[in-house]
Residue frames as a rotation matrix with the C-alpha (Angstrom) as fourth column:
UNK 1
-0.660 0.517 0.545 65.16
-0.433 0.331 -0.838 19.68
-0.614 -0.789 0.006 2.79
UNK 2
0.596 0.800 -0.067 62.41
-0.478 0.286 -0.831 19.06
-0.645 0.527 0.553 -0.07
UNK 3
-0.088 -0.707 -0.702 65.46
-0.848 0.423 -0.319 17.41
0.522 0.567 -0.637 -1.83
UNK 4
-0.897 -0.441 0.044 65.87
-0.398 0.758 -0.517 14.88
0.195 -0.481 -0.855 0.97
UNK 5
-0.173 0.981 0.086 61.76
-0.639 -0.045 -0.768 14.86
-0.750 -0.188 0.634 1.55
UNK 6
0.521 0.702 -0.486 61.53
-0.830 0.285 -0.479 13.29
-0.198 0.653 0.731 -2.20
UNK 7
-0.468 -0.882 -0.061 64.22
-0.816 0.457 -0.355 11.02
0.340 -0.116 -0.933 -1.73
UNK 8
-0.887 -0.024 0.460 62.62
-0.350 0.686 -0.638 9.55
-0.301 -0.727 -0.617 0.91
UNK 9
0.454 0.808 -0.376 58.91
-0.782 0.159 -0.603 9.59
-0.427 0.568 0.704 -1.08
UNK 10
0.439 -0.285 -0.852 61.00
-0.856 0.156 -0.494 8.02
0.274 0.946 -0.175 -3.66
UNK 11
-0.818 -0.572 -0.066 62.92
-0.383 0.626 -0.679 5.03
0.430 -0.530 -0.731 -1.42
UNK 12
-0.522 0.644 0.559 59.48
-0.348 0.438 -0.829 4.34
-0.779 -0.627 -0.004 0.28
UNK 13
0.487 0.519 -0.702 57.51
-0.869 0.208 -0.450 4.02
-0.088 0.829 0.552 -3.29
UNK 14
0.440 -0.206 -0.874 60.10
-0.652 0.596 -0.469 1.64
0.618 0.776 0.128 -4.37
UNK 15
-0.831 -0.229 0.507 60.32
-0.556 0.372 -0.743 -0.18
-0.018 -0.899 -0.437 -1.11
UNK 16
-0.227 0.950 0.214 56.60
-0.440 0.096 -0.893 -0.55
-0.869 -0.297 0.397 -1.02
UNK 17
0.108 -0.173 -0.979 56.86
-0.980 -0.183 -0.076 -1.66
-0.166 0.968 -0.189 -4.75
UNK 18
-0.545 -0.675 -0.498 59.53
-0.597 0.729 -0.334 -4.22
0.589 0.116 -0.800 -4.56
UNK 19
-0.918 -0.024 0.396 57.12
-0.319 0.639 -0.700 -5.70
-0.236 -0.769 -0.594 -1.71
UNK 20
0.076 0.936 -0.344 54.13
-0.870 -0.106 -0.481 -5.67
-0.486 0.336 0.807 -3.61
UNK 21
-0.123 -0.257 -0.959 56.02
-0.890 0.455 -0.008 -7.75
0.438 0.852 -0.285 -6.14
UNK 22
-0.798 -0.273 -0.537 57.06
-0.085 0.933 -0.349 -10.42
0.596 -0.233 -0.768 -3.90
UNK 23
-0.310 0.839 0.448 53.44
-0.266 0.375 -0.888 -11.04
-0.913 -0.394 0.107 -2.22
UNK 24
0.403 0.627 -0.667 51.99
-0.871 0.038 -0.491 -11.19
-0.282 0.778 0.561 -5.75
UNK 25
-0.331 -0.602 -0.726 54.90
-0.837 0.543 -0.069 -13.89
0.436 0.585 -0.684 -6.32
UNK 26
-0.995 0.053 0.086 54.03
-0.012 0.781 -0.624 -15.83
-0.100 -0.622 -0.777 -3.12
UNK 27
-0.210 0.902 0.376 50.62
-0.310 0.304 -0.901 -15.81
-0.927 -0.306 0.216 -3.54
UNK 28
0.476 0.507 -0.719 50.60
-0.856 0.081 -0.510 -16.50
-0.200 0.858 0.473 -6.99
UNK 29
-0.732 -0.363 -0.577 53.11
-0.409 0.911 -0.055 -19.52
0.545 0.196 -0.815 -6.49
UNK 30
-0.767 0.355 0.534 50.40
-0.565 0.020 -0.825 -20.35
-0.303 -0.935 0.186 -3.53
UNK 31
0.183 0.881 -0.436 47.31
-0.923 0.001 -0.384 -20.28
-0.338 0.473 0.814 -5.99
UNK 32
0.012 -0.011 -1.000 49.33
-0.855 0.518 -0.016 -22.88
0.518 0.855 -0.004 -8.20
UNK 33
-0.915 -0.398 -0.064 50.05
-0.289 0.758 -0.585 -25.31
0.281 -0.517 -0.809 -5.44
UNK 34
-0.486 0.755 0.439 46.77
-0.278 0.342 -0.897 -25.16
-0.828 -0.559 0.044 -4.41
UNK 35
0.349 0.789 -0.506 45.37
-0.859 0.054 -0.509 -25.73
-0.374 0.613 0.696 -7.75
UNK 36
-0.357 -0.341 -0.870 47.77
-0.388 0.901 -0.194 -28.95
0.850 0.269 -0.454 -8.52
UNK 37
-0.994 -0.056 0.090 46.98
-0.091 0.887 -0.453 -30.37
-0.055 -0.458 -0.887 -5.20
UNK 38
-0.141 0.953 -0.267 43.28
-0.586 -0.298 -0.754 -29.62
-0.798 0.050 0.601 -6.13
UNK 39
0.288 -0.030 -0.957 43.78
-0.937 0.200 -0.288 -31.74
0.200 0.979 0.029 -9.20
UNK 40
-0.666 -0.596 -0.450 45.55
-0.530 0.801 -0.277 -34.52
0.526 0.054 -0.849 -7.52
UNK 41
-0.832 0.373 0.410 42.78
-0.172 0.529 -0.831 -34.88
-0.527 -0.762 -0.376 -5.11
UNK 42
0.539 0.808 -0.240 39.74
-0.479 0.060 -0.876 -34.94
-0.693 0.586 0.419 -7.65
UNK 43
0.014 -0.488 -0.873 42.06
-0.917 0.342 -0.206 -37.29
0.399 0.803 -0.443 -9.51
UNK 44
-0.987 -0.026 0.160 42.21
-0.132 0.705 -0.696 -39.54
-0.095 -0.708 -0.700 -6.37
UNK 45
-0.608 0.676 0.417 39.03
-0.387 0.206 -0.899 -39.39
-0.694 -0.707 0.136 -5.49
UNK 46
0.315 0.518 -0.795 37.67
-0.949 0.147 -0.280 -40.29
-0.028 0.843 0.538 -9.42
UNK 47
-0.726 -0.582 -0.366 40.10
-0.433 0.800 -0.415 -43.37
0.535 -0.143 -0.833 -8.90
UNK 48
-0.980 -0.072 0.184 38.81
-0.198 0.321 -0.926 -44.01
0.007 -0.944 -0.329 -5.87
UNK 49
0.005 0.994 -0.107 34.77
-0.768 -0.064 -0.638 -43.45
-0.641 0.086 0.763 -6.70
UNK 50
0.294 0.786 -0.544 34.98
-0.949 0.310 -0.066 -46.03
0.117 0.536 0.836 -9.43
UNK 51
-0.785 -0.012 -0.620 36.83
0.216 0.932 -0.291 -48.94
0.581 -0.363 -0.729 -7.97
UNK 52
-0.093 0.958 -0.270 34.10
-0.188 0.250 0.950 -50.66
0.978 0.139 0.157 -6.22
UNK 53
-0.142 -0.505 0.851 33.38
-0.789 -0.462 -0.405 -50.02
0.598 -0.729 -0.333 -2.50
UNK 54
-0.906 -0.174 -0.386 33.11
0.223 0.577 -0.785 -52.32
0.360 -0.798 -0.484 0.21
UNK 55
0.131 0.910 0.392 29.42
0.050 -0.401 0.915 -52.73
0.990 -0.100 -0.098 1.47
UNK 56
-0.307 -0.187 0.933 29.35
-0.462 -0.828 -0.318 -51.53
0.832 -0.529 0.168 5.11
């Protein structure tokens, strides 16, 4: 019984583990997307700020 008891400890740890991992992956591929399109848009918008605007 306390055989099969740490098994299961042991199968949930490394269940709970293996899912830790992959959130850290997705949220750390997440971060980067958001920091390139963060880069592309404050690239745009420098573009954009010094061509000369249109008076209203």
């Amino acid at each position: 019984m306390l055989d099969a008891l740490v098994w299961l400890v042991f199968i949930a740890l490394f269940v709970g583990a293996a899912l830790l991992v992959k959130v850290a992956a997705v949220l750390l591929v997440v971060l980067v997307v958001l920091a390139l399109l963060l880069g592309f848009v404050l690239r745009a918008l420098r573009k954009r700020r010094r061509a000369p605007r249109r008076p209203r």
